[in-house]
Each structure stands twice: as structure tokens, then as C-alpha cells.
N, C-alpha and C positions, 0 to 999 in steps of 0.2 A: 452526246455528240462530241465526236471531239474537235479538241482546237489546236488547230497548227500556227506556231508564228514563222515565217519566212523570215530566213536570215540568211549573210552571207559570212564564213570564214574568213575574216581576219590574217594576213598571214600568212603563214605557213603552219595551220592551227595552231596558233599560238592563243586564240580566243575568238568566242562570236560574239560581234556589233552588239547584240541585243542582249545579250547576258550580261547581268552586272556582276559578272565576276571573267577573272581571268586565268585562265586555262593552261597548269604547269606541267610538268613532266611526268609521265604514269608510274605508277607502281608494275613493278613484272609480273604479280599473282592479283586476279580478284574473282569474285564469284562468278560462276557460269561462262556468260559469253559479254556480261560487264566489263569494260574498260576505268580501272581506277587511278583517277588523277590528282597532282595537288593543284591547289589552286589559291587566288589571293580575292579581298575584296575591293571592287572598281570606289566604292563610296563612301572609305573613309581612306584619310591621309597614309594610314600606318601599314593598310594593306593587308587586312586581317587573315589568318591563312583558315583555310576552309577545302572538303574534300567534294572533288567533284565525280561523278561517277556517269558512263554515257554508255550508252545503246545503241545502235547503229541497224539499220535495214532497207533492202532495197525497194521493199515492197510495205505500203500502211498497215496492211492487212497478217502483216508477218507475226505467225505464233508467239515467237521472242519477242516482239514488242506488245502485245497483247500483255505479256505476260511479266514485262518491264512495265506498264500503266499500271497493272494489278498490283504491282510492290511501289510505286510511288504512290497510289490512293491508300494504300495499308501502311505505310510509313510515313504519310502526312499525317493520318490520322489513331494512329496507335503510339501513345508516350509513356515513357518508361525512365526512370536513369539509367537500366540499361540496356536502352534498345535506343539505338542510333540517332540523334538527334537530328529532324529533316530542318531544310532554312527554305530552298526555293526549287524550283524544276518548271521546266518548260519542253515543249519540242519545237523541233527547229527541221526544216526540209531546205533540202541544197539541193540546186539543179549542177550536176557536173556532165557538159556536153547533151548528150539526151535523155541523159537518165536521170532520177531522181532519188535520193535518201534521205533517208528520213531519220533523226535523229535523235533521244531521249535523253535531257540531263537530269538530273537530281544531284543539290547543292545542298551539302553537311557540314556538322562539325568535323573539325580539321582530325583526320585519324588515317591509320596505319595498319595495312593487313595483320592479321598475327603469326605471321609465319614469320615474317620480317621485322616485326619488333621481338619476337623470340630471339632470332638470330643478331641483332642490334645489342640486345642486353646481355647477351650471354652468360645466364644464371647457370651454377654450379650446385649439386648439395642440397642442404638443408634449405639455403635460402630461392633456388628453384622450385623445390617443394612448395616452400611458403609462398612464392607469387602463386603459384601453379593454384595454388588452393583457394588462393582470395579472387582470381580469374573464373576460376570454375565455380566459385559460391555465385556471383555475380551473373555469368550465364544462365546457371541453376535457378536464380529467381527470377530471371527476363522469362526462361521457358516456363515457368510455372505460374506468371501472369500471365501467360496467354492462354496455358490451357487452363488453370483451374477458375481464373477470375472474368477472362474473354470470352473461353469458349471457343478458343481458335488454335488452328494446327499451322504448326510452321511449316513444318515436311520436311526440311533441310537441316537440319541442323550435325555443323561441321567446323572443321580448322576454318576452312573459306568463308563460312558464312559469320567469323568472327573477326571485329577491327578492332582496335586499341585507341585510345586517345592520349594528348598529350603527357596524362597526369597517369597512364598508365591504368586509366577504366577499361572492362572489359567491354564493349559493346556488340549485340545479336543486332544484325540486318541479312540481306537476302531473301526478302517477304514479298517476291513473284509467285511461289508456290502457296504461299497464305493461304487458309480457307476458313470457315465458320465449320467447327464440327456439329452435325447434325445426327445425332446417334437418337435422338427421339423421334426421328423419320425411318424409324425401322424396318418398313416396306420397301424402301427407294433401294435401287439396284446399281444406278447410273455412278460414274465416280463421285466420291465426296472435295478430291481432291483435281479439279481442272485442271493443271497445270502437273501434275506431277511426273509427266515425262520430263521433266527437267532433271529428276533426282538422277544421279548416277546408280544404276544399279549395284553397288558397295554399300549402297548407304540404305538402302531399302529393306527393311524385316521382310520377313516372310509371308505374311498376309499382305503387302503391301506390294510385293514381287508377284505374285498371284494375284492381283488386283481382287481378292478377295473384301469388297467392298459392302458385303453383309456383317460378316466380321472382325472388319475393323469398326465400323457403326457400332456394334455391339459392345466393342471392347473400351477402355478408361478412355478420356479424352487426350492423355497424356503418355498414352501409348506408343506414338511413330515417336513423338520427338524425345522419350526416354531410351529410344535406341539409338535416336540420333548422337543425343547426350555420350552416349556411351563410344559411340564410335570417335567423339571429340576426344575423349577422354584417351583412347588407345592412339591417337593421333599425334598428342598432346606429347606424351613420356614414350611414345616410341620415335619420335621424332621422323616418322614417315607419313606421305598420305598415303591413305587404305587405297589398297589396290583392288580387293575382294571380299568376301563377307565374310571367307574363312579363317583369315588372317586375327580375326577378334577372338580366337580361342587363344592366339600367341600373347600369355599373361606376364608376363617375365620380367619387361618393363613397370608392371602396376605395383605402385608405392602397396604392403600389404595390408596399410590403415584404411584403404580402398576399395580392396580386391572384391571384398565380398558385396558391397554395394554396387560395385561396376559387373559383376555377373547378375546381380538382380535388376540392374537398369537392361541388360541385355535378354530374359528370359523368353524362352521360346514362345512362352504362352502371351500373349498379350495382357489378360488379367493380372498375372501375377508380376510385370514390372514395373518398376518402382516407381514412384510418384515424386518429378523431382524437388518437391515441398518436404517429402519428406528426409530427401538427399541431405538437403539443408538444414535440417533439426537434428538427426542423429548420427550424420556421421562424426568420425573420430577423425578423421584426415583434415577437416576443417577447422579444427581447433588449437589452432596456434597462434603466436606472439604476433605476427602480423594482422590475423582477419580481427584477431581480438582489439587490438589497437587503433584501426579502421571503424569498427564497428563502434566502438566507442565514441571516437571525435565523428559520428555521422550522425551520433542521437546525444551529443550533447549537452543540447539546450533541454534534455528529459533528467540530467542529473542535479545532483541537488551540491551543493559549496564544497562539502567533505567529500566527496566525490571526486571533482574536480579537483580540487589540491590536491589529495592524493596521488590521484595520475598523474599529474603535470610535473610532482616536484621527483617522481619516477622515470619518467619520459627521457630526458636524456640521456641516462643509463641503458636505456631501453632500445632508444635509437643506432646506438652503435651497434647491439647485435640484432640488427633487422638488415633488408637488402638495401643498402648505399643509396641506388639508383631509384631506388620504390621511397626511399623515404624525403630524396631530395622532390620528388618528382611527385610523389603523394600526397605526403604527409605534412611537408613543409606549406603547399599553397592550402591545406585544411586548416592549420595552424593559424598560419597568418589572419584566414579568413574568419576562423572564430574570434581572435583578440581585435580584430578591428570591428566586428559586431556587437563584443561587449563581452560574449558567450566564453571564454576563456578569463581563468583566473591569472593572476600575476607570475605567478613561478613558470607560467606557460612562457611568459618573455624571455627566459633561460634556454630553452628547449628551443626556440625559436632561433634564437642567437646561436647558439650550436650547432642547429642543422645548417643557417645560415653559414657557417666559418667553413664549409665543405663546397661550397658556391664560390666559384670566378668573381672576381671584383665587377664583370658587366654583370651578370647575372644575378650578384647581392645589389645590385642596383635596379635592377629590374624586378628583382620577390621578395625582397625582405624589407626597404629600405621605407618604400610608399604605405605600408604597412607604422614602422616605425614615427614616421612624420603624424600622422594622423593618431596616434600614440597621444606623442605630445599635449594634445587637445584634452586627453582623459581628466574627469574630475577626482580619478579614482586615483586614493592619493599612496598604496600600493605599488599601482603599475607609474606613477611618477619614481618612486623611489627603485623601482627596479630598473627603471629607462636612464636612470641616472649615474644608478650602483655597473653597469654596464656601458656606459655610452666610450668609454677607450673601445670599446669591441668592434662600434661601427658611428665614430664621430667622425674620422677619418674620410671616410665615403660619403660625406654629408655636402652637397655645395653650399657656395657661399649668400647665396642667394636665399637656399632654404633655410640655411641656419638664421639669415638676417632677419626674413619675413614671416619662416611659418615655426621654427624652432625657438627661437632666443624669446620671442616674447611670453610665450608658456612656459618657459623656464623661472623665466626672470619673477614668477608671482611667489618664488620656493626660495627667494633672500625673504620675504618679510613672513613665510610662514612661522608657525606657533611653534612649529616643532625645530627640535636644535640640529637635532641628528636629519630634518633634509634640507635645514639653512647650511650646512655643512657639505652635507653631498651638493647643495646647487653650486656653492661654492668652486667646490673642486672640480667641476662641469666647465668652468671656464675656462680651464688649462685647454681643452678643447676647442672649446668652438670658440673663446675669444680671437684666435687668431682668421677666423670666417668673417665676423663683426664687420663693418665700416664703421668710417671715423665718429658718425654722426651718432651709430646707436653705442658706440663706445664712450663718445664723450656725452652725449646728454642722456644717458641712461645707466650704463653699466657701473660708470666712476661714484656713479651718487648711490648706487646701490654699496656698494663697496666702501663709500664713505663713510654711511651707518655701520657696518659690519665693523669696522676697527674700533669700534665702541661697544661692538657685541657684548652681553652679558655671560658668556659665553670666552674663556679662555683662549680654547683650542682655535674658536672660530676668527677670533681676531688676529691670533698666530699666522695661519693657514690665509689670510687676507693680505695681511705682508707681503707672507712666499707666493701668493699670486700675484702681485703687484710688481715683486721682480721679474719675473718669467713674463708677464705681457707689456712690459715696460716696451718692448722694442716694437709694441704696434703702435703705439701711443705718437701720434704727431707731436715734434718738438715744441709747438706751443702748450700742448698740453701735460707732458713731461715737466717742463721749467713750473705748472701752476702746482701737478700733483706729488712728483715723489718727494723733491727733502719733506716737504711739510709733511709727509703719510708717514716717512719712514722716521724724521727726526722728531717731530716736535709728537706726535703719537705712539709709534712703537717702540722707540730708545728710552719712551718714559710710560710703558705700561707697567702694571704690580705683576706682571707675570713674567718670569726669569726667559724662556724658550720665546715669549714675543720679543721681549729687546733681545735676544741673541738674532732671531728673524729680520728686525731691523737693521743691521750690524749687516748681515749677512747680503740683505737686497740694497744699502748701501753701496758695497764691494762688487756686487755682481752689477750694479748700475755704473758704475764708476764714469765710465767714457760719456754720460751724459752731461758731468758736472763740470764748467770751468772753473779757476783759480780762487776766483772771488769767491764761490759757492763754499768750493772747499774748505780755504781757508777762515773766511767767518760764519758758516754755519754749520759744516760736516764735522769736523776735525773739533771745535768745543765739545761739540757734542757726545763724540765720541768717545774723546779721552775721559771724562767723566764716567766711563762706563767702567775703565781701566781700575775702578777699585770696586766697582759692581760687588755685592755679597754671590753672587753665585759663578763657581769659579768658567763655569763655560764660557759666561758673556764676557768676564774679562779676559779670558782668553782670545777670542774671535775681536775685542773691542783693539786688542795688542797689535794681532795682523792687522785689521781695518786701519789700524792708526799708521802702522808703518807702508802701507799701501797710496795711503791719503798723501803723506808725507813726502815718497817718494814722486808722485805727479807733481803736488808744488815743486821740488827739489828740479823736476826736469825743467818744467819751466822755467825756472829762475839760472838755469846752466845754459837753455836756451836763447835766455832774452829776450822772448818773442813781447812785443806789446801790445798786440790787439790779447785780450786775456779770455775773447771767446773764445779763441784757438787753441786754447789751452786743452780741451775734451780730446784734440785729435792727438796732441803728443803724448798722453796721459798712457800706464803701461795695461797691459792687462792684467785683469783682477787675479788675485791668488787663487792656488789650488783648492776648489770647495768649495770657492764662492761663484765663478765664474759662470753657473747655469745650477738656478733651482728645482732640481726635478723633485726633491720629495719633500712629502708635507712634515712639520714639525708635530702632529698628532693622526694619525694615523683615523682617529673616531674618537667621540666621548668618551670611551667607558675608561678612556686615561685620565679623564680632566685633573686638571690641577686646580689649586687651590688657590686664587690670590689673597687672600690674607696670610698665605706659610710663606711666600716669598716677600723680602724686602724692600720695600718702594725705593724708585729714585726718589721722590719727593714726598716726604713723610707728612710734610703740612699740607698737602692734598690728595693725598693715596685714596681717601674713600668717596671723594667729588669725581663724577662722569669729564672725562674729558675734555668732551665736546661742548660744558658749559663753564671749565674755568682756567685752560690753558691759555686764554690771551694775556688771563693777568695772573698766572701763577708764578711766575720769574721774578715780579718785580716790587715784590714785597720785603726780604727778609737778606737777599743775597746776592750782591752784587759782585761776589767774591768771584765767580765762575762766569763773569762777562767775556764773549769775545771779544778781548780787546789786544792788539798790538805790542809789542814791549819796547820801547827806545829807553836807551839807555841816558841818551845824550838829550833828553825834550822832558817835559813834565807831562807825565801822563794825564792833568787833569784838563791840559789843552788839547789833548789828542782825540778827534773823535773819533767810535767805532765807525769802521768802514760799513757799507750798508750793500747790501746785496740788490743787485738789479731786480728781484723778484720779488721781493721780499715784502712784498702787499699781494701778492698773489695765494690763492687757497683754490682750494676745492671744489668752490660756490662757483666759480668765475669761469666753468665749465662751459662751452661753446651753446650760446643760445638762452640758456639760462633754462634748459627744460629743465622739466621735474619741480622746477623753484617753487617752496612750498614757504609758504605766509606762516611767519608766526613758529619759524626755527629757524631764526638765523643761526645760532649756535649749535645747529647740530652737525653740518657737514664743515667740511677743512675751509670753508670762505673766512671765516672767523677767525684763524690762524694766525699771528702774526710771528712770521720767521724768524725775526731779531730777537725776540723773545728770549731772556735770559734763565738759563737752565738754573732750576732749584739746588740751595745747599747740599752737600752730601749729612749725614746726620748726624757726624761729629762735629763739623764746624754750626749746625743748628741746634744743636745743646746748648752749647757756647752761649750763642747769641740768645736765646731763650737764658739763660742765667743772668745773662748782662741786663736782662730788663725787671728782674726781679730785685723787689726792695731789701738789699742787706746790707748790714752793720760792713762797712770798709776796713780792711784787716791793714795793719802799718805797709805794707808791702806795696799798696795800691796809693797809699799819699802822692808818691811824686809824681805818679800816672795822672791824676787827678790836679793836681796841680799845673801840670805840663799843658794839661788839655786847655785853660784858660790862657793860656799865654798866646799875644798874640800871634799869629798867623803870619810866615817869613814869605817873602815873594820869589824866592829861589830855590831849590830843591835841595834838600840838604845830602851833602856827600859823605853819607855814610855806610859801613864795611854790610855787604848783603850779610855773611854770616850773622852780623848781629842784630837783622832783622828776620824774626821769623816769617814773615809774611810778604817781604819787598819782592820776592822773585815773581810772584802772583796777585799782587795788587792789582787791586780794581782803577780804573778812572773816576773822577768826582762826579757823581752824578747832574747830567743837565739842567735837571727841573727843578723847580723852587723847593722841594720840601728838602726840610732839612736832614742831613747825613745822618747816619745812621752812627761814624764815625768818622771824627775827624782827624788826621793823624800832623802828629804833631812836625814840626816845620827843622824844629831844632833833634840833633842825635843824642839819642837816649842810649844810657849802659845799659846793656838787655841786662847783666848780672843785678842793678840797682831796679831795674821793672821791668820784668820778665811780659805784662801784659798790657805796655805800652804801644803796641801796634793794632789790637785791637780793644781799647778803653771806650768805657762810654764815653756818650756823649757830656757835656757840661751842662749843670742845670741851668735851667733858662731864669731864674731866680738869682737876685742879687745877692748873695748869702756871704757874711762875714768873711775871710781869708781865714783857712786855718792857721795856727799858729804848728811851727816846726818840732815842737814838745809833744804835743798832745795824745795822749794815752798816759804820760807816764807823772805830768805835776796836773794842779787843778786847773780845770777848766775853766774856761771865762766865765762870768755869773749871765747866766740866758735867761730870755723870760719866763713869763710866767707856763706856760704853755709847755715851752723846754723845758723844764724847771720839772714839769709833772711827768713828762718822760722819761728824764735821767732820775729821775727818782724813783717812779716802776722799775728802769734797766736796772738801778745800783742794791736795790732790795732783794731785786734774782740774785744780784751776787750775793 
């Protein structure tokens, strides 16, 4: 029985009420007396596109529509990949004035005549060939499910009765004509085929034209539609539709890898034409670089690992010479689709990215990108390091949003992985997407990740950590600037045992520069720097030379300026010199350089093999007071002059917004521990020295009056004596604050450097009452000493 829904037109047909979809613009060509439309979906947001196809008659009872329900009940229930995908279909009756029509939709996947997407792509050559043959393998298996697996006859088959999908699939529809072939009803006389006044007589064999319906029964089940076949085929490469049956002898146009199969799909006998199963196994037209590489990403998940890498790490190579448009349009949404199921190997994300780089920036955002995010999730730690070794290709195109929420934090578990070589690539991942970041997941997450990392065991890594820290310095809110860079750059990488880290630090100092005022500079940038200026490796004193004379120059302006608020100082400050001014490349390119830190020189020799992060609060203030920032007057005693103290200068690492991440039980591992003031370690020739002075030896005459000077008391005024004949006044320390006692103490009265050369720095005085020496001694006898003494100068005078 059938069912009619009444409805009304919408419009100016623009859509019916009762269809949930909406009704676009027709295509100029479709099968028979079919009207082919595009159209959209009513029931979701995006308005899915979808192809609608209608029927029209004036009368219920009209053959055509008879014969449009027979291809909606055989295309609702006949599925295929390639055979037309059905979604919905209704009829609809419209009263216009006094008459009635009656109306038939059927609602599809979204697709396109093929006469029209031929003309659309306008394939040339080799690569026309190659669609031409992946189109026609694809036909060739729709008609041979129906007759050798269904048991059913299409009757039609043609250019018309072929549509195309968006990805460039071939799809068989026009299944009005449809039948069940019945060739085991051998008696029956009647047509097998109902409906087959619909075929154009062009398309008709000759038992077919003769309604000779004994022997067609007789004949293969796949008999009309391997002449149909054949007539596509001449339709196809002669770029005409058949006008008459004669016209299939004009071979001219047939590729000749073909020829001979397209005369045997046409044979006059019905027996003897070809079965198009077997079209598909042997011919030689269909075996080429395209069907081959389809066919492969269609079965997959049937291959085994070396399979798969094989192909994949092929495949881009491979894409260039295939058709442009078949591969954006193919090849690309099969790609995607396998590596977000898992079913693709890693080298596949190459191939992927490349066919992506031939895609519009809307369009990489739409095929490649949603694929990419979901990436990120993998456990496979492979396609992490390919997602990473690539991500300049397509970070870019990434929002800020997805980088925040669905990006950064699958990243972020590749700083504390095992491996060096992808704590490295995570690394250099953030030149990207830090600047996507917000404040919140940069300061309570990013910075502490990054904190650990400048302690890397790992050279290269803590290099590369630096020159990241310059580069994203400018997303960094000002309070959190003032907590993190001098401490990253000075008090960690100025004092790594790796030559190219403190060159790094040197480097993201200079390119920082406009963040730092007066005070910064002057008492914690500029000590520290200069110190570097006899560095053993000669790069870092080279770059510590600029840095210094950079440094120099911003004090220099301020103090021309007069300005007194000495925040202000960051704005009149110049810009950074040529080279430093923007870090774009890394100081290690990959491991396989690393360097060695035991072959380079420590700034600080008496802690070069201690972690950083557990002994720089107290490594300054043990041994060397020499290298204090401290001020110079001329006209004041330095030991009342206190260092000036920098506004920040309790600020670290730890002190990062929120306190996330704050892990119990390391305090000392991230920059919270830091104390800025921190006095830079001896260089190693003044720490020889002092290492001598505390070893026990015999006092050679030269050090008498050193030694004797040192006990004299202590003058309350500075003594006015020529720098020349001090070697050490120009760089004198201040007296140290705290109760313990000096290290040395310098004598109050002016000493002849020619009478003691090591009176500026002598030790200390014994803390022991001990006789005066007398002004003789070496050369008459000594005073009689106790017993004790007595045994010692007796040992010494028997060596002599």
C-alpha cells in the first residue's frame, strides 16, 4: 500500500515543510526524468550537505513513478561502498489549483553527477588515466555485487547512472530499472526486466533490443550490465554521450591497456562477455600508482608493522606524482582517518603534514588539524616525537585555546620523560605554543617545568632552556619576569660547567635587557657578567665583553639622564646589540653534539660537581669575598658602605603565581631557593692562592713583616696610600657584616709593596698568644723554646 505524506511547498521551492532537509540548487544533468538537487540538513547546526534527488507526476499511477519507488525500495535496501549511500525519501502530493502532483524524494550522501565533476577536475594525461581507472575499478565491483553476489540486473548502467562523492568515490545509482535475474525460470517468457523501457535504446545489446527474453534468461547474470560497462567506458575517454549502438565500434579514444577487455565486455554473444569480476583481477589498465595506493590504505588494518613503515615512509614521495586533487581529496581524509584510529604508523604523520601543506589555511583547519589535536593524546611515544619533530609545520594554526586545554598538557608529560632526545624536542615545542599559553598555565606550570630543566643532566638541554627563556621572556607578566629571569639567567647559567650554557646566559641577558632597571643591573647583572670576561672559553668572553659594554651603556644613560624614580630606567635603556636582540636558534641543534662538562672549565671550581639547585644559596659565601658587588668611593671606607640590595632579590622561581606544582620535600630544587645577592665564586687563580694561605708552611723572611703588620693594631681611618702599590685596592672587598671572622684583614698602616709584596692579602693572625718574633731570626740563635718546640726544631735542624 502506499503512503502519501501531504505537504505544502515552501517558497518558491526552496524546501517542503515536512522534509527535514532543504532543497538547493539542481545539477543540469541526472538520470532519466530525475531532477538532481543539492541540499542541506534541517537537524543539525552546520547544515550537513546531502543530495537530493525528486520525481514528479501528475498522475499516482504514472509508470515513472512506479518505477522511481522501485529504485527507492532497491536503494534503501541494497548497500555497497559503491553504490550510492540512501539516508531518507518520502512522497509528497501538492494540490496546484485543481490538479494534483505527486512527488518523490530520495535523500543521499552529498555527490555530483560525473559528467560534472569530470569537467570540474580537469584531468590531463597519465594522471586522467589513473583517476579514470580507480573510477572504473570501483563501478566494476558495484556491478559485480549485484550480479554475481545479488543476483540482480541493473539494466542501466552509464555516464548518467554514475555520481561522485566529495572524496572523489565512484558511486552506481539509477536502480528504477533493477530486477532479480531469474535465469532458472527457464520457461517464463514475460520480461525479466519490468521497467526496462526506460533504457535508452543506445544502451541496449542486442538480445535486449529484441526483447529476446528467452535468451537473456539463458545467458550470464552479468550480461546486460557488462555491455552497459562497456558503453561507460566509451563514454568515459571519448568524452561524448552515446548517441547509438554503432558508435561503440569507434575505438580510438580506448587507452590500449584496455582495448581488448572493452571489446570482450561488448561481445555480441552474450556468453562470451566478460564478467566484470573478472575485469577487476586481470586487467593491466588497472594497475597503477593510484589504485595501488587506495587499495592499500583501504585494507590497512590487514597489514602487519613492516608493511606499514614501508609504505608510509614512501608515501610522500609518492604523493607528488599522483593527481593533486585525488590526493587532497582522497587520500588525505584516509590518512587522517587511519592515524586517529591508531591503524597508521608514525612516519604516516609526515605524509600527512605534506599533503596537508597543499591545503588553504581554512581548509588545514578543517582536515588535518582535528586529526593532529587528538594526536596529542597518543601513548605512542613514536608519533609524540613525530608531532613534535614537525609541529613549526602546523603550530601556527593551532588556537589559543586548544593549545591551553587540549595541547599543552600532553605535552607537558615529555619535560620529565626518560628520554633526553624527547625532553629536548618538548623543549623546543615551546618556541611555539608558549606564546598560545595563558599567564596561569605559564606561571604555575610551564616555569617549574623549566626550572628542573636548567639542572638537566643533560648539557644541550639546559643550554636550549636558557635560549627559551629569552625568546618567551616577552609573554611573561612583569611580575613574573622580576621573580624569574636574573636568577635563571645569572645565578644558573652564567655559572653552568658548560661553556655554550653561559655563553646562552650572556646572550638572553642582552636580549632581555629592557626588562632590567638600574639597580638590577648595576648590582646583579653587570658583577656578574664581568666575571665572565676572563671566562676560559674564548666565545663567552667575547659575548660577556658586548654584554658588559651594553650593560654599561643603559647605566651610563641613566646617570646623563638624572632621571630618579630608577624603575624608569628599563624605558630609557638602548636596545640590545646586534645578535642578541632575538633568539631564534638553539645552541645544540640535538644530542648527538653533546658536550662534555667535565672538558670545560667551571666558573666555580669548589662546586663544579654539586647540582645546582642544592648548593648555590651558599656557594658565594664561603671563600671569596673578592668578587662582591660592591660600590667603590674613593673618599668613604668601604667597610661602612653597604651593598646596595636589589628590590627582588628574595624573589626565585618557587614564588610562581599560586604556588602550583609545589612539591613537599624540594625546596631546593626550583629557583625559590635562590638568593640574588649571592656572591659569585673565586675565579681559580685567586682560589689557589687562598687555598695556599691555609695550608701549614714554614714562613720564608719575606712574609715577616706581613705577619707582623697583621697584629698591629687596627687604625680608624683609611690609610692614604698610592693604588699602584696596592695590588688589590682597585677591587677590594667591604668587611664582611657577620660575626665570623675575616678571612683577612688588611692592614690599616701603608706598606712598601717592594718590602711585602703579600701584604694585601696575608693571613690571618693566630688567634694564640705566641711570643713576638724577634727582627733576627733565621740568621742568630733562636730563643730556647720548650720542650715540645725543642722536639720540633730538632726534627727540622737534623733534615738539615
Amino acid at each position: 500500500m502506499l503512503r502519501f505524506l501531504k505537504g505544502v511547498v515552501g517558497g518558491s521551492g526552496t524546501g517542503l515543510k515536512d522534509l527535514p532537509y532543504n532543497i538547493g540548487d539542481p545539477y543540469p544533468t541526472a538520470w532519466g526524468s530525475w531532477t538532481h538537487h543539492r541540499g542541506t540538513s534541517k537537524d543539525d547546526d552546520g547544515g550537513s550537505a546531502v543530495s537530493i534527488f525528486s520525481l514528479s507526476g501528475s498522475n499516482a499511477m504514472d509508470g515513472h513513478l512506479a518505477a522511481g519507488r522501485n529504485g527507492v525500495k532497491r536503494l534503501r535496501t541494497v548497500r555497497h561502498p559503491n553504490i550510492l549511500s540512501f539516508l531518507h525519501s518520502t512522497e509528497v502530493e501538492s494540490v496546484e489549483g485543481s490538479s494534483s502532483r505527486v512527488t518523490i524524494y530520495i535523500v543521499t550522501e552529498p555527490v555530483m553527477p560525473l559528467s560534472e565533476k569530470i569537467k570540474e577536475l580537469g584531468l590531463e594525461g597519465a594522471h586522467r588515466d589513473e583517476y579514470y581507472a580507480w573510477g572504473l575499478n570501483q563501478i566494476a565491483k558495484a556491478v559485480s555485487f549485484l550480479n554475481n553476489d545479488c543476483k540482480l540486473v541493473h539494466g542501466n548502467v552509464c555516464l548518467a547512472s554514475v555520481v561522485v562523492t566529495p572524496t572523489l568515490d565512484w558511486k552506481l545509482h539509477a536502480f528504477d530499472v533493477l530486477s532479480e535475474f531469474d535465469g532458472s525460470n527457464g520457461n517464463a517468457t514475460g520480461p525479466m526486466l519490468q521497467y526496462e523501457w526506460l533504457i535508452g535504446s543506445q544502451y541496449k545489446p542486442m538480445e535486449l533490443a529484441k526483447s529476446d527474453w528467452v535468451a537473456i534468461r539463458k545467458s550470464p547474470p552479468w550480461a546486460i550490465d557488462s555491455w552497459g560497462l562497456g558503453c561507460l567506458i566509451y563514454e568515459l575517454f571519448s568524452g561524448m554521450k552515446l548517441g547509438k549502438t554503432e558508435e561503440l565500434r569507434n575505438t580510438s579514444s580506448i587507452p590500449k591497456s584496455l582495448l581488448q577487455d572493452y571489446q570482450r565486455l561488448l561481445s555480441s554473444m552474450p556468453s562470451r562477455r566478460m564478467n566484470t569480476a573478472k575485469l577487476i583481477e586481470n586487467s593491466e589498465y588497472f594497475q597503477n600508482k593510484l589504485v595501488d595506493t587506495i587499495h592499500f590504505m583501504e585494507i590497512l588494518t590487514l597489514k602487519d608493522s613492516v608493511e606499514k613503515d614501508t609504505f608510509f615512509r614512501k608515501l610522500p614521495n609518492l604523493a607528488e606524482q599522483l593527481p593533486r586533487q585525488i590526493v587532497l581529496k582522497k587520500l588525505l581524509p584516509l590518512l587522517a582517518s587511519a592515524l586517529e584510529f591508531g591503524s597508521a604508523a608514525a612516519p604516516a604523520l609526515t605524509a600527512l603534514l605534506k599533503m596537508g601543506s597543499w591545503l588553504s589555511s581554512e581548509e588545514f583547519s578543517v582536515k588535518v588539524l582535528p586529526t593532529i589535536v587528538k594526536l596529542f593524546s597518543s601513548n605512542d611515544r613514536a608519533i609524540r616525537v613525530s608531532l613534535l619533530q614537525h609541529i613549526d609545520q602546523y603550530g601556527e594554526s593551532l588556537s589559543a585555546q586548544v593549545v591551553d586545554e587540549q595541547v599543552f598538557p600532553h605535552v607537558a608529560t615529555g619535560f620529565s620523560d626518560t628520554s633526553a632526545f624527547l625532553r629536548e624536542l618538548t623543549l623546543k615545542s615551546m618556541l611555539v605554543l608558549a606564546p598560545k599559553l595563558s599567564q596561569r598555565t605559564i606561571s604555575g606550570s610551564l616555569l617549574k617545568y623549566l626550572s628542573k630543566l636548567q639542572v638537566d643532566e643533560e648539557p644541550a638541554i639546559r643550554t636550549n632552556t636558557t635560549i627559551l627563556l629569552g625568546n618567551i621572556a616577552s609573554y611573561l607578566n612583569e611580575g613574573t619576569r622580576k621573580r624569574v629571569l636574573i636568577n635563571a639567567f645569572t645565578v644558573r647559567a652564567l655559572r653552568d660547567t658548560f661553556s655554550p650554557a653561559r655563553g646562552a646566559g650572556v646572550m638572553a641577558l642582552c636580549a632581555t635587557s629592557s626588562y632590567y632597571d638600574v639597580t638590577e643591573i648595576a648590582t646583579r647583572i653587570l658583577p656578574n657578567v664581568v666575571v665572565l670576561t676572563i671566562d676560559p672559553d674564548s666565545d663567552v668572553r667575547s659575548k660577556s665583553f658586548q654584554a658588559a659594554e651594553q650593560f654599561l651603556q643603559i647605566v651610563k644613560q641613566y646617570h646623563e639622564t638624572n632621571v630618579g624614580d630608577t624603575a624608569g630606567a628599563a624605558s630609557t635603556g638602548i636596545s640590545s646589540i646586534p645578535g642578541n636582540a632575538s633568539l631564534l636558534g638553539w645552541a645544540m641543534s640535538s644530542l648527538t653534539s653533546k658536550g662534555k662538562p667535565s672538558e670545560q672549565a667551571p666558573l666555580a671550581p669548589a662546586n663544579s660537581g654539586v647540582p645546582l639547585s642544592s648548593t648555590t644559596s651558599n656557594a658565594s659565601s664561603v671563600d671569596s669575598p673578592s668578587i662582591a658587588p660592591a660600590r667603590v668611593n674613593s673618599s668613604g671606607d668601604l667597610a661602612d658602605q653597604p651593598v646596595p640590595e636589589s628590590p627582588t632579590s628574595t624573589d626565585g622561581w618557587g614564588e610562581i603565581e599560586d604556588g602550583i606544582h609545589e612539591e613537599q620535600g624540594s625546596d631546593k630544587d626550583g629557583w625559590d631557593d635562590i638568593e640574588p645577592l649571592e656572591e659569585p665564586k673565586p675565579s681559580p687563580a685567586l682560589a689557589s692562592i687562598q687555598a695556599a694561605q691555609k695550608r701549614p708552611v714554614s714562613q720564608p723572611v719575606s712574609q715577616q713583616k706581613a705577619q707582623a703588620a697583621s697584629v698591629r693594631p687596627k687604625s680608624t681611618g683609611r690609610a692614604t696610600k698610592d693604588e699602584d702599590d696596592d695590588l688589590w685596592g682597585s677591587i677590594a672587598a667591604p668587611a664582611p657584616k657577620t660575626n665570623k671572622k675575616p678571612l683577612n684583614v688588611k692592614s690599616a698602616t701603608a706598606l712598601d709593596d717592594d718590602d711585602d709584596p703579600w701584604a694585601a692579602i696575608a693571613a690571618p693572625p693566630p688567634t694564640t698568644r705566641a711570643k713576638p718574633l724577634v727582627a733576627g731570626r733565621g740568621r742568630g740563635k733562636p730563643a730556647a723554646p720548650k720542650l715540645g718546640a725543642q722536639r720540633i726544631n730538632r726534627t727540622s735542624s737534623s733534615g738539615m
